[in-house]
Every structure is written in structure tokens, then in C-alpha cells.
matplotlib code that plots the C-alpha trace (Angstrom):
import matplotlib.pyplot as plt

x = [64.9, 63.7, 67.0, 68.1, 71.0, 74.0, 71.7, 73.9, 77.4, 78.1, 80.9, 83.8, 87.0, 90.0, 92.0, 89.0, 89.3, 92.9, 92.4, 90.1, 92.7, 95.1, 93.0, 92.1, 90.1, 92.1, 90.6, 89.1, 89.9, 86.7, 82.8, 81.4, 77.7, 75.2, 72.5, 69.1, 66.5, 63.2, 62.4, 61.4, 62.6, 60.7, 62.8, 60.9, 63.0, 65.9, 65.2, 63.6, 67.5, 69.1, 66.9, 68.0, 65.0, 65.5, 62.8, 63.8, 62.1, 59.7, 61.4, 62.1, 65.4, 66.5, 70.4, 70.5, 73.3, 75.1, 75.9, 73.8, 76.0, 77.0, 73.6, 72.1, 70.5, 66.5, 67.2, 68.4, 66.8, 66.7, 70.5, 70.3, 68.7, 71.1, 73.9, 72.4, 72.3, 69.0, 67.9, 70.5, 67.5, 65.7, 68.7, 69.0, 65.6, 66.2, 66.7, 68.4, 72.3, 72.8, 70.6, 72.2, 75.6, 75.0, 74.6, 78.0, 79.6, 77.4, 79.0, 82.9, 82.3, 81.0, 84.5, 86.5, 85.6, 86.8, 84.1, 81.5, 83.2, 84.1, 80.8, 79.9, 76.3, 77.4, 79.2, 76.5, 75.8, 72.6, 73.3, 76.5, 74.7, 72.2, 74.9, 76.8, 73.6, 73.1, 76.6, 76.6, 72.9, 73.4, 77.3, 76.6, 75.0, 78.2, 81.1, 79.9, 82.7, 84.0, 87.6, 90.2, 90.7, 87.2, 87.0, 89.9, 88.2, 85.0, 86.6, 88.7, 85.7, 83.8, 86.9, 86.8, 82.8, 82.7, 85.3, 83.6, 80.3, 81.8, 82.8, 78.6, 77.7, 79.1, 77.8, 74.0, 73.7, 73.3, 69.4, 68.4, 71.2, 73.8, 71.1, 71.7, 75.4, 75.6, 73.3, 75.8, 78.8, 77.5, 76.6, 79.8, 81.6, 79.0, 79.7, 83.5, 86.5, 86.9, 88.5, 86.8, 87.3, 85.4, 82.4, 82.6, 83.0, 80.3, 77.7, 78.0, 78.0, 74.7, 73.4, 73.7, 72.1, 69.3, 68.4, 69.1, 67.1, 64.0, 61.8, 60.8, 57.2, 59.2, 58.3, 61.1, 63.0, 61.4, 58.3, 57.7, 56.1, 58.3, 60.8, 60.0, 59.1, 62.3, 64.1, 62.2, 63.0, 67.0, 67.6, 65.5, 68.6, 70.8, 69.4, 69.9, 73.0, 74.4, 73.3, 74.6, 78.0, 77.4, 77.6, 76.0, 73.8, 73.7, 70.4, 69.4, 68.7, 65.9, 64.5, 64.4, 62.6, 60.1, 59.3, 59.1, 56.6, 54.0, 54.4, 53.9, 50.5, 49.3, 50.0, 48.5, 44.3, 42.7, 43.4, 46.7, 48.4, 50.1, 48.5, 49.5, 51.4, 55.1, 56.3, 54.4, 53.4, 52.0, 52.4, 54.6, 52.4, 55.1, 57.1, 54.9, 53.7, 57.3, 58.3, 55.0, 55.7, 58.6, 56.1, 56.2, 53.9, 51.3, 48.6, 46.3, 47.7, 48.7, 46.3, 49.2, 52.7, 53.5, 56.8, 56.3, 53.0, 49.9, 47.3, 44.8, 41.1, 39.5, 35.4, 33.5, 35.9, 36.1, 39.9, 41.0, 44.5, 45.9, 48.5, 49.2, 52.9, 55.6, 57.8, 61.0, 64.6, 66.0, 68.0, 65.2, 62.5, 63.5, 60.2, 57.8, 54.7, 52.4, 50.2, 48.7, 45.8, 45.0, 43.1, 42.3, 39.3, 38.9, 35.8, 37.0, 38.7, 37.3, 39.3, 37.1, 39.1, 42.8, 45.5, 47.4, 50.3, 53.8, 54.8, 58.0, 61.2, 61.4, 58.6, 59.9, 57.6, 54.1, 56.2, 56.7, 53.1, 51.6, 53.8, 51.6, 48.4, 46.0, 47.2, 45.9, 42.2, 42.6, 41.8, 44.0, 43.7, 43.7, 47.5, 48.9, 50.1, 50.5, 54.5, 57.2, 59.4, 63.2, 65.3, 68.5, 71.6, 72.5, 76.2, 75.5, 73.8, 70.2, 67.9, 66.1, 63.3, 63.1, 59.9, 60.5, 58.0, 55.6, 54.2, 54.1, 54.0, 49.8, 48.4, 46.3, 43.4, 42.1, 39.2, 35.7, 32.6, 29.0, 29.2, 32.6, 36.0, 36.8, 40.3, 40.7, 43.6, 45.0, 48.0, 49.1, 50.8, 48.9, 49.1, 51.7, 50.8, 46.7, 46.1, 44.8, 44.8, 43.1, 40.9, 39.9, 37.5, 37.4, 34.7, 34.3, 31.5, 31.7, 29.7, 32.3, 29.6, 29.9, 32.7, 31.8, 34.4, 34.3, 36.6, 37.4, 39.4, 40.4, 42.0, 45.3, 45.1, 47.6, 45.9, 43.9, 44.2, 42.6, 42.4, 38.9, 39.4, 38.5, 37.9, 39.3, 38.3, 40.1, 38.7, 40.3, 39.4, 37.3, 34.7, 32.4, 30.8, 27.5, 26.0, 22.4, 19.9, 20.8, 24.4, 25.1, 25.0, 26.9, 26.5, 29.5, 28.9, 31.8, 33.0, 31.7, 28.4, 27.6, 27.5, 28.2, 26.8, 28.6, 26.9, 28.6, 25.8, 24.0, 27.2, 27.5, 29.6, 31.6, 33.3, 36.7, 39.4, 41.7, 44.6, 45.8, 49.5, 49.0, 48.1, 49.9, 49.6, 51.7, 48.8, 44.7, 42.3, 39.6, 37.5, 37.8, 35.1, 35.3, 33.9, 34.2, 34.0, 32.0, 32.7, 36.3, 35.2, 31.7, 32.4, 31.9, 30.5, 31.0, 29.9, 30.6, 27.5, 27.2, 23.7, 21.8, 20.9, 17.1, 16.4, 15.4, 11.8, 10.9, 7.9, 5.0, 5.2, 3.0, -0.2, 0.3]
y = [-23.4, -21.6, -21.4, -18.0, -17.1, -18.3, -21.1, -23.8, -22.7, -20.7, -21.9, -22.6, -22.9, -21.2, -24.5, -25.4, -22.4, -23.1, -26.7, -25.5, -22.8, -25.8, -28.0, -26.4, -28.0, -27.7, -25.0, -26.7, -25.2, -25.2, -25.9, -28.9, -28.6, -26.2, -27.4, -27.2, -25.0, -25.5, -21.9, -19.5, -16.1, -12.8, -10.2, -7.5, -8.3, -8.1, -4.6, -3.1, -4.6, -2.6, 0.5, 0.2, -1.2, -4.4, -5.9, -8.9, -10.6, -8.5, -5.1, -3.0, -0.7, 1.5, 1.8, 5.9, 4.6, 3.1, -0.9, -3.0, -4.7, -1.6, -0.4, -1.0, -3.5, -3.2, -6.8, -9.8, -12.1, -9.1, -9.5, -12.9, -13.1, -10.7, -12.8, -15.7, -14.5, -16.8, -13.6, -14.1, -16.2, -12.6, -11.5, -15.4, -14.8, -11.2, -10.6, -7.1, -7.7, -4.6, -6.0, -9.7, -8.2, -6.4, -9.3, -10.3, -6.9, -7.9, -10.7, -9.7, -6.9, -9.1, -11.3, -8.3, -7.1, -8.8, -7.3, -9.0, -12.3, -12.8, -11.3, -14.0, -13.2, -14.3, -17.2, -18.6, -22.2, -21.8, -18.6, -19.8, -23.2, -20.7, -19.1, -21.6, -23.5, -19.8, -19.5, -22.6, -22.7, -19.5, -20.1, -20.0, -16.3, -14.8, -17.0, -16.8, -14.2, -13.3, -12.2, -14.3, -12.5, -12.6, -16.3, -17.3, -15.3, -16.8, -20.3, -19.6, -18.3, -21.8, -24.0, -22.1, -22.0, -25.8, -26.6, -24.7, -26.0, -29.8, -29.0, -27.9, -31.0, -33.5, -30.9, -33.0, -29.6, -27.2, -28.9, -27.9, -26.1, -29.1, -30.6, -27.7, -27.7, -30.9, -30.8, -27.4, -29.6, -32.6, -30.0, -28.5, -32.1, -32.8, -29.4, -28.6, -30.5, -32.4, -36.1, -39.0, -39.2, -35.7, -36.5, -40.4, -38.2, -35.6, -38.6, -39.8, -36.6, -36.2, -39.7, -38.9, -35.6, -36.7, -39.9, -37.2, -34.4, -35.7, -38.6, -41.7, -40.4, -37.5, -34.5, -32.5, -32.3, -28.8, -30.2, -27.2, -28.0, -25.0, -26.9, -30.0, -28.0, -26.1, -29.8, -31.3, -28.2, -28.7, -32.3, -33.5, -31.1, -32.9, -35.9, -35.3, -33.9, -37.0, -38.9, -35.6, -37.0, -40.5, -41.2, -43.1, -41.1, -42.4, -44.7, -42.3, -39.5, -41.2, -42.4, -39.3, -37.6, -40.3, -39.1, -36.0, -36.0, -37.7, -35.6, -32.8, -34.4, -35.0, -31.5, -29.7, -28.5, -29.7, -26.4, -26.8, -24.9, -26.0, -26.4, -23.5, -25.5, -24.4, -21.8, -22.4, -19.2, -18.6, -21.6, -20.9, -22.9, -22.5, -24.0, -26.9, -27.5, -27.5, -30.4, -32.7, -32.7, -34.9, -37.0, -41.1, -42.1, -39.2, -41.4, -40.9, -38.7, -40.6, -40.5, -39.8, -38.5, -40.9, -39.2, -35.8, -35.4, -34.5, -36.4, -36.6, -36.7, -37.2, -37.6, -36.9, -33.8, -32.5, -32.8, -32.1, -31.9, -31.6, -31.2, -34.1, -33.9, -33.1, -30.2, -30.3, -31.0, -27.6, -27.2, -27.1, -25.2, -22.4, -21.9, -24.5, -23.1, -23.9, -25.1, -28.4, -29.8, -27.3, -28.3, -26.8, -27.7, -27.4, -28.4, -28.9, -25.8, -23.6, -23.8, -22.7, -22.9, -21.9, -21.1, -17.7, -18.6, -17.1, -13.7, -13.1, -13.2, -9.7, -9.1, -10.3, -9.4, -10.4, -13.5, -14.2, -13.4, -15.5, -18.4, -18.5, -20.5, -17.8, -17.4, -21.2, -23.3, -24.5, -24.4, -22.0, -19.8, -16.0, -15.0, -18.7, -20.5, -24.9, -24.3, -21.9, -20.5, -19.7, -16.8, -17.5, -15.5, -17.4, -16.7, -13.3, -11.4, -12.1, -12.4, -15.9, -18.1, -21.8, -23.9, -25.8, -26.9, -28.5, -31.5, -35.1, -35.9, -35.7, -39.0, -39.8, -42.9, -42.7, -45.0, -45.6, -45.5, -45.1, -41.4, -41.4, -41.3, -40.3, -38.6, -38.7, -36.6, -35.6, -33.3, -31.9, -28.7, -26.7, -29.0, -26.9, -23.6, -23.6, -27.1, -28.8, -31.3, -30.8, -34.0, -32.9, -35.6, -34.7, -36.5, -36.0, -37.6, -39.9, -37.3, -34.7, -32.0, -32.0, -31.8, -32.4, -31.5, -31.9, -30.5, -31.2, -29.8, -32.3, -31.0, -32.2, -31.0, -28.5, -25.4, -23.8, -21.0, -17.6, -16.7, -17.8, -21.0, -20.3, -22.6, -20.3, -21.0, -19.0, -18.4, -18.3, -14.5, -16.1, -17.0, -14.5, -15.2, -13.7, -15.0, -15.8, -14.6, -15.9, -15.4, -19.4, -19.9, -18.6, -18.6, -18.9, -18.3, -19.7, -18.0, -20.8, -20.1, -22.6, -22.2, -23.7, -23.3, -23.0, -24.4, -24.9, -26.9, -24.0, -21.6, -18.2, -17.5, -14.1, -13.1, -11.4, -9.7, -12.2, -12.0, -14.4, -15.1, -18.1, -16.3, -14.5, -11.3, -10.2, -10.4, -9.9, -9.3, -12.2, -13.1, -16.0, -17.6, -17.3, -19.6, -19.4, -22.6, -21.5, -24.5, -25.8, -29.5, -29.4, -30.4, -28.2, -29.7, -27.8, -28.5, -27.4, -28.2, -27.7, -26.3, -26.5, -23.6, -23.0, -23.0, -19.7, -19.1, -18.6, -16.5, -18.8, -18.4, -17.2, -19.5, -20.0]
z = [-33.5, -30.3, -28.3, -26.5, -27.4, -25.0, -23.5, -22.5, -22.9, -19.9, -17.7, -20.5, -18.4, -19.9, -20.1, -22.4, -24.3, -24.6, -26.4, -28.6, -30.2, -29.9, -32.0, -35.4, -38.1, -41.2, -43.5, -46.5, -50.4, -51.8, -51.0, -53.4, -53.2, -51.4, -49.6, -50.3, -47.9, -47.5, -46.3, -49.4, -49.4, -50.3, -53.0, -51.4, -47.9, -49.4, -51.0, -47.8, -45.7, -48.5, -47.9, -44.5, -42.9, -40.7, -39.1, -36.9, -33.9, -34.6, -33.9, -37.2, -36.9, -39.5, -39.6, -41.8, -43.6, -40.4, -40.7, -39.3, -36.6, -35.2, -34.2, -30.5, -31.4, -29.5, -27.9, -27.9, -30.2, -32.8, -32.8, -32.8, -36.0, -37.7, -36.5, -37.7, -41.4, -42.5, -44.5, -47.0, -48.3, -49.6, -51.4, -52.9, -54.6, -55.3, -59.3, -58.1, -58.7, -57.0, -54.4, -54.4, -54.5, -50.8, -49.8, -49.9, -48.7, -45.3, -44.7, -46.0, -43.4, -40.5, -41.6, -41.2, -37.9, -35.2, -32.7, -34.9, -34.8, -31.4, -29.5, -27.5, -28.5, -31.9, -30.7, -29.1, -30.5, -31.5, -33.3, -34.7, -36.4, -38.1, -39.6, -40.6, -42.5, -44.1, -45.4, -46.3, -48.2, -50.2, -50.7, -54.8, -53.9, -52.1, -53.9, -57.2, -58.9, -55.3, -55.6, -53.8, -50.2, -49.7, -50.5, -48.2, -45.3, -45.6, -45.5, -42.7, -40.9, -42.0, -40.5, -37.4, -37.0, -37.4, -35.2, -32.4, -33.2, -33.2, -30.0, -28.9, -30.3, -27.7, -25.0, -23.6, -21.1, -24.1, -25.0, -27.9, -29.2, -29.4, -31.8, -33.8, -33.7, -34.6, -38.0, -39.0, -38.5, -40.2, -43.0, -43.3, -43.6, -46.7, -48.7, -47.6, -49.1, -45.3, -44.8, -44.7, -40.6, -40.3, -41.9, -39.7, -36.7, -37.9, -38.4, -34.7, -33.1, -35.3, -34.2, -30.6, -30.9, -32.4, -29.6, -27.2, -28.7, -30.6, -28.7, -29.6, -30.8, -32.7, -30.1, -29.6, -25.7, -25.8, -26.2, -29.0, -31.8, -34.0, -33.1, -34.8, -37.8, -37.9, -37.5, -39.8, -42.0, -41.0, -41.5, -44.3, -46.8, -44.7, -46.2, -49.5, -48.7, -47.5, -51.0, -53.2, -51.9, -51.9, -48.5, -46.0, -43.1, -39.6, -39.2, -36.3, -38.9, -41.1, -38.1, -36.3, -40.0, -39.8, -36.3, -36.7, -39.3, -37.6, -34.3, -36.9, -38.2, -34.5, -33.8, -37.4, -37.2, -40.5, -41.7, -41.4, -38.4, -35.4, -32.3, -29.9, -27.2, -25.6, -27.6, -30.9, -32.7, -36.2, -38.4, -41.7, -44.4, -46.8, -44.7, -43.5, -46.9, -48.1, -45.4, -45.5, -48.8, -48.3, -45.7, -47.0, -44.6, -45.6, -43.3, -40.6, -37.6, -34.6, -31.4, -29.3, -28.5, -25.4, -24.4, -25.4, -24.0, -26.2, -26.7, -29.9, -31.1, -34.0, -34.7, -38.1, -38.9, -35.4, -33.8, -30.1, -29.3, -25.1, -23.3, -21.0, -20.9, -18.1, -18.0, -20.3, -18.6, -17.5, -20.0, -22.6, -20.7, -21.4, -24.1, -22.2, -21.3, -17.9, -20.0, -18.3, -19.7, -21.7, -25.4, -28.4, -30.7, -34.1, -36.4, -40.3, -41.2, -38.2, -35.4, -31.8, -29.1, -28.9, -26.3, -26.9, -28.7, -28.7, -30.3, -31.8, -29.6, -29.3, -27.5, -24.6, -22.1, -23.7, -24.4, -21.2, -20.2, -22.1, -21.0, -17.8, -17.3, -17.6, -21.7, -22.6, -22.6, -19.0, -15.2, -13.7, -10.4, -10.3, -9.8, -9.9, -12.9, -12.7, -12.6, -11.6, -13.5, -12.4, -13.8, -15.1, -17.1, -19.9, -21.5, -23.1, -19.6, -20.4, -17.9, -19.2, -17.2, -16.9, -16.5, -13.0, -10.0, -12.6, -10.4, -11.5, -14.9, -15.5, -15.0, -18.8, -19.1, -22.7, -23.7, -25.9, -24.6, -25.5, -25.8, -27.5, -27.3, -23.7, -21.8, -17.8, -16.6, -13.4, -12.7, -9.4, -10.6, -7.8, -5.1, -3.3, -4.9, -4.0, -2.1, -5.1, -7.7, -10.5, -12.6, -16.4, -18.1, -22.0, -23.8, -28.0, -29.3, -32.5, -34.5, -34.0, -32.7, -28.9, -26.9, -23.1, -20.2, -16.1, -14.3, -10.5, -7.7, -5.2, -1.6, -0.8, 2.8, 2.7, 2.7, -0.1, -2.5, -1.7, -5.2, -7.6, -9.8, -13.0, -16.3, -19.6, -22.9, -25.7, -28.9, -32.2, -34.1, -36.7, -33.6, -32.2, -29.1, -27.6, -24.3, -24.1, -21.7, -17.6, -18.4, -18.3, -22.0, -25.0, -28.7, -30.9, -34.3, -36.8, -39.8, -42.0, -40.9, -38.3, -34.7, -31.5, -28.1, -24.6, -21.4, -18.2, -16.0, -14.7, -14.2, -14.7, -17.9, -19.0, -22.1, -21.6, -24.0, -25.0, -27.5, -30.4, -32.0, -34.0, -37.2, -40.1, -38.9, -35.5, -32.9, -33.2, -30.1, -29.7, -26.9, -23.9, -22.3, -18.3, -15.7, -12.2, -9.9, -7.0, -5.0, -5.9, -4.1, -6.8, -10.6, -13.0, -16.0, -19.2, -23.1, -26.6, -28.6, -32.7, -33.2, -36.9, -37.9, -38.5, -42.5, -44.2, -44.4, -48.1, -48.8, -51.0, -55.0, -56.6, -58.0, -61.4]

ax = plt.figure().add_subplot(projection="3d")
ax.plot(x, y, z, "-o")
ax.set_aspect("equal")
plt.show()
């Protein structure tokens, strides 16, 4: 799950500190079952960590024979994943025993150093419940002929992980992170030899997570759709976990898998990614495929997300998806986007307009660029974004930004008429930043091929904004755009051969570099459609139109 590493557990008073030595989880003799995980490995990972060639975060280090927690690591999150051990999938899947076996001899020599264990960068809870799961998931890997010290160390190191995270689980301030505290404890009650009053207290710390963490429509409190993958991902092993040892999960935790697969069909394009919204990046269809796969309901998506925020349209194989939510609670902001009222569009398996997306975590700083309005399919002023974000230190020293100042939750009328399926929306995100608040009316038509938008600036009488408003329109890479003669049209031509055309009521249009993060590879350049309002108090009425092409002209046969 997208949590920065020491969010949330800054602040530990010593007296707290003190208890938590003073209260220590018995260590358990042995590990009954291993859980399952949804995530496949790649053998060819595993070979290039033993060559020395890491590549986390999207950052690649090479250690030259030095271990791999002793490097300077290039930032944060790159540590964070090596802390967090979900590679040891790779070496699971490797055939190499050479290979597998390095595996283990990582993890005796993070158990044997006590800088490694007691970092708070890899105490941090969210970083600590990866690792847990990971030891936990691929314990047949390293305990499988392990000789007796290293057994006893890794253990010990189990007991002591697990009673800290127990502890992050009853925490509400950490977000995100106590949610994933609480399924690594819960897991390590199911697979350790632990009493009956563990696993009992395991199951309501879970259960309390979860109503805290996951909404009633199943969007996560981060409003990030990875995040309801990687839960999704998380909890339906817990599952079978529970009935591996016969024991009864808390009611919360079906309920919250039920949920969480239909925000994940609101949120998935026909061909099959996520929509780009708060810290989504590229879509893992392994992954997805892996958890829908478990999905009972495997129905129609839902039209809405009422408490996360999106909002859903479907017409003859066309599907719009926007962001009508508020900003998250502090404490899981730390990912949300300024994104307000922005949309993407997809027609079958094409998808035509996109927001930016989100890198990996070590790219910090086009990370946090394209957090800001300009990066998604909105209205946004030159300079301004529709919320603030605040810097913060979290526990290990990073500099880290919250989403904050986001207005009023946007105000969202949905209803049929004549010409479709219609949205009207309303957020005052710039009302103190530029003097306005902005209307959006989103109309798809029942035949799937137009998609008509107006967009409105009303004055609050508070000043106004010196900068231009402009209207942006991302486009996915497989869309190429040309604009047709006046400048106040464009062509977009689809990479299943059809095309659509742009108009925007008699307004001058531009094409701009853009940049995309929601595919396989790490980042492509693609285009963006620009419109500038000339008159903020004038609508400006916009269209996406799917155009027929012309049939090919044959040449006559021949007489006979």
C-alpha cells in the first residue's frame, strides 16, 4: 500500500516505549501454514539481486559485492522496499538453489545486525507489515532445511515484529498504515503456534481497521485506487488463512472484500486498468486478474462510489469515470492528488483521455509534480492547483506533503435526459486561491460516441486570479492528435482505427507535451489538449465526437 515510510508513528513517548519492552508476545515454536500471495514473482529478478543489481522504486543500485543494506540507499522508498522483503517472491519462483538459497543468507544477515533491525526507517509500520507478510508468505523458502540458530532468530524476530505491529494497529492517527499492521498481525496469529486469546484479539483489531480504513462503497481512506488493489491483494489470503485453521474471521473482513471489489470494477477501463486518480500508477494485470478472479459478484460495475468520491458512466461500450470526491483526512493524504473533477474516457479497449498518473516512489519530484492540477483532465489556472498541499517530517526525517485547503466536498447532481446520462458538479477548491468556483456539466450520450462538457467559472467576489484558466485534456499514447484548420478543432485518431473529433464552441485549441505513468513501461510522452477560457464569467462548451470513417474507394472491375 502507498504509505511513506514513518507516516503516522511519530511522537512515541519513552514511557510508551518502555511498555512495549515490558510487554512481549511470547515467541511461538514453529509456523503451521504459509499464506498464500496473489503477486507472481519473476526468476529473472531474483538472478539479476544476486548479480548485484537492485532496482527498487524505480532507482537501480548495484552493491560490487557490498550487502545491500549497507549501501546509501538513493532514497527513501528504494529502502523501503528492501526493508520490506516482498522480493523474496523472485527467489520463491527461482529453480536456482544457489539462487533460492541467497535468499535466506539476506534475511539471517538483516537478523544479525542490529543497525538493520532497529532503523526506525525499518521500523516504520507500514514497512514492518510488508515484511512480516513476506516472511511469513515465503517461510517454506527460507525454513525449509534452515539449521536451528537461524530458525530461532527468525522467530524471535516474528514475536517481536508482531507485537510492535499489534501495537500500530489500535493507532486511528497512523491512516493507512494501521490497516496494514493489523492484517500482518492477524496473519501471524493464523500461521504461528499463538493462543487462542491472540488470534480473538488479532480479529478485532482487524475489524476495526477495516470500518476505519475501507468505506462503505469499498474506496479506500486514501481514496487511491492501488490501494484497494493491494488490500484486496492482502486480505483475500487472509481469508483462506482463517479457514486453513478452522477459524472463524471477523464479519467486517468479508464485508470489506465484497467492497473492495466492486470499487475495483467502478474504477477498471474495459481494457482493464485502473483509472489514474490519487496516486494510481500502472495497473499490474497479473495482479488484478489474480484478485477479480476471486470476485462472486462478477456483475455490472456500480455507477458510483458515494463516500469515496468517483462517479461512473457507461453507454454502448463508452465508460467515463470522475472525480467528485473530498480530500482524504490528513493522515491519509499524503498520496491524494488535486485532482477535482477531473475524468477520463475510454471507448471499448481504447482509452482517450487520461490524467498523468503516478511514477514510482522514487521519483520523488515528478511524483510530486504531477500531484498538482495541471497533471489531470480538468480546469485548472496557470500556477494554481484546486488544493494546498502542507510539508511535513514524518518519523524517519522525510520531507512529505499532505493534501489540505481542498474546499467543500464537490457538490454532484446525476440524472437521464434526452441526450443521455448527465453529471452537474460544483467544487470551490479556488474560491480563495483565484476568486472562483468552478461548475462542470458532463453529458455521455446513450450511443457511447459523444461526450459533451461545459465548464463555468462563477465569481465569488473576492478578488480574481491573474493567471489564464485553462480546460486540459490528456491523452492516452495510443491517441494521436492533429488539429484542423482555424485551430478550434482537433482530430484524434485511435489505435484501433477510428477517430474522434475535439471542438470547444468556437475556441482556440493547442496541443501540448504531456507525459503518461499508467502503462507497463516507466513513463511515455503523449500529447494534451489545451483550451483557454477567454472570458472566465462565458461557458465554455466542449465535445468529444466519434467520427465514421469514410469507406475506401475501390477502383471498378473489370467487365467480364
Amino acid at each position: 500500500m502507498s504509505q511513506r515510510i514513518g507516516e503516522g508513528w511519530t511522537g512515541l513517548s519513552f514511557a510508551l516505549r518502555r511498555a512495549l519492552r515490558l510487554f512481549r508476545l511470547p515467541v511461538a515454536e514453529r509456523l503451521l501454514i504459509a499464506p498464500q500471495e496473489l503477486e507472481t514473482g519473476d526468476p529473472s529478478v531474483a538472478i539479476s539481486f544476486y548479480s548485484g543489481h537492485l532496482m527498487f522504486a524505480g532507482r537501480t543500485v548495484q552493491t560490487r559485492g557490498q550487502s545491500p543494506f549497507r549501501l546509501d540507499y538513493p532514497c527513501v522508498p528504494w529502502a523501503q522496499e528492501l526493508h520490506g522483503f516482498s522480493w523474496l517472491r523472485h527467489f520463491r519462483d527461482s529453480e536456482n538453489p544457489v539462487v533460492r538459497h541467497h535468499a535466506r543468507a539476506l534475511v539471517d544477515e538483516w537478523l544479525s545486525l542490529r543497525e538493520f533491525r532497529k532503523a526506525p526507517l525499518a521500523q516504520a509500520p507500514a514497512v514492518a507489515a510488508r515484511r512480516m507478510i513476506s516472511w511469513l508468505v515465503n517461510s517454506p523458502l527460507l525454513l525449509t532445511d534452515a539449521d536451528h540458530g537461524f530458525y530461532r532468530r527468525f522467530m524471535k524476530r516474528l514475536a517481536k515484529t508482531a507485537q510492535w505491529l499489534e501495537f500500530c494497529a489500535g493507532r486511528p492517527a497512523m491512516g493507512m498504515a494501521r490497516l496494514s499492521a493489523a492484517i500482518a498481525f492477524a496473519n501471524y496469529t493464523l500461521c504461528a503456534t499463538t493462543g487462542e486469546t491472540d488470534w480473538k484479539r488479532a480479529g478485532r483489531l482487524l475489524a476495526a481497521a477495516l470500518s476505519d480504513c475501507v468505506l462503505a462503497d469499498g474506496c479506500p481512506r486514501s481514496r487511491n485506487p492501488a490501494d484497494a488493489l493491494a488490500l484486496a491483494a492482502d486480505l483475500l489470503p487472509l481469508r483462506t488463512a482463517f479457514t486453513a485453521r478452522g477459524r472463524m474471521p471477523p464479519p467486517e473482513l468479508q464485508v470489506a472484500i465484497d467492497r473492495l471489489m466492486g470499487f475495483l470494477r467502478l474504477m477498471r477501463h474495459t481494457e482493464g486498468s485502473l483509472a489514474l486518480f490519487n496516486g494510481m500508477g500502472s495497473t499490474s494485470f497479473n495482479l488484478i486478474g489474480a484478485v477479480l478472479a476471486f470476485d462472486d459478484a462478477k456483475g455490472d460495475s456500480a455507477s458510483a462510489a458515494r463516500y469515496g468520491g468517483y462517479q461512473r458512466l457507461d453507454q454502448a461500450g463508452a465508460t467515463l469515470i470522475v472525480d467528485t470526491g473530498p480530500a482524504p483526512p490528513p493522515e491519509a493524504a499524503t498520496e491524494a492528488h488535486a485532482g477535482a473533477l477531473s475524468f477520463e474516457l475510454s471507448a471499448g479497449v481504447e482509452r482517450i483521455i487520461v490524467n498523468c498518473g503516478t511514477p514510482p516512489a522514487g521519483l520523488v519530484d515528478l511524483r510530486e509534480a504531477l500531484r498538482e492540477t495541471a497533471a489531470h483532465s480538468t480546469l485548472s489556472f496557470d500556477g494554481l492547483s484546486s488544493a494546498r498541499f502542507r510539508p511535513f517530517h514524518d518519523g524517519a526525517g522525510a520531507l512529505l506533503r499532505r493534501l489540505s485547503d481542498a474546499g467543500e466536498p464537490p457538490a454532484v447532481s446525476r440524472e437521464m435526459t434526452a441526450d443521455g446520462e448527465r453529471l452537474s458538479l460544483i467544487h470551490d477548491g479556488y474560491a480563495r486561491s483565484a476568486g472562483y468556483i468552478h461548475h462542470r456539466t458532463l453529458e455521455l450520450t446513450p450511443d457511447g460516441e459523444r461526450l459533451t462538457g461545459i465548464d463555468r467559472l462563477e465569481e465569488t467576489g473576492k478578488g480574481g486570479a491573474t493567471t489564464p484558466a485553462l480546460l486540459r485534456f490528456h491523452l492516452h499514447p495510443r491517441v494521436s492528435a492533429s488539429l484542423l484548420p482555424g485551430a478550434e478543432a482537433a482530430r484524434l485518431d485511435l489505435a484501433d482505427g477510428s477517430f474522434w473529433m475535439f471542438e470547444a464552441g468556437g475556441l482556440p485549441v493547442g496541443i501540448e507535451d504531456s507525459i503518461f505513468l499508467g502503462g507497463l513501461s516507466s513513463q511515455r510522452r503523449t500529447l494534451q489538449l489545451v483550451v483557454g477560457l477567454a472570458d472566465p464569467g462565458s461557458p465554455a462548451v466542449w465535445s468529444f465526437t466519434r467520427r465514421t470513417p469514410a469507406p475506401a474507394l475501390h477502383p471498378p472491375q473489370a467487365a467480364l
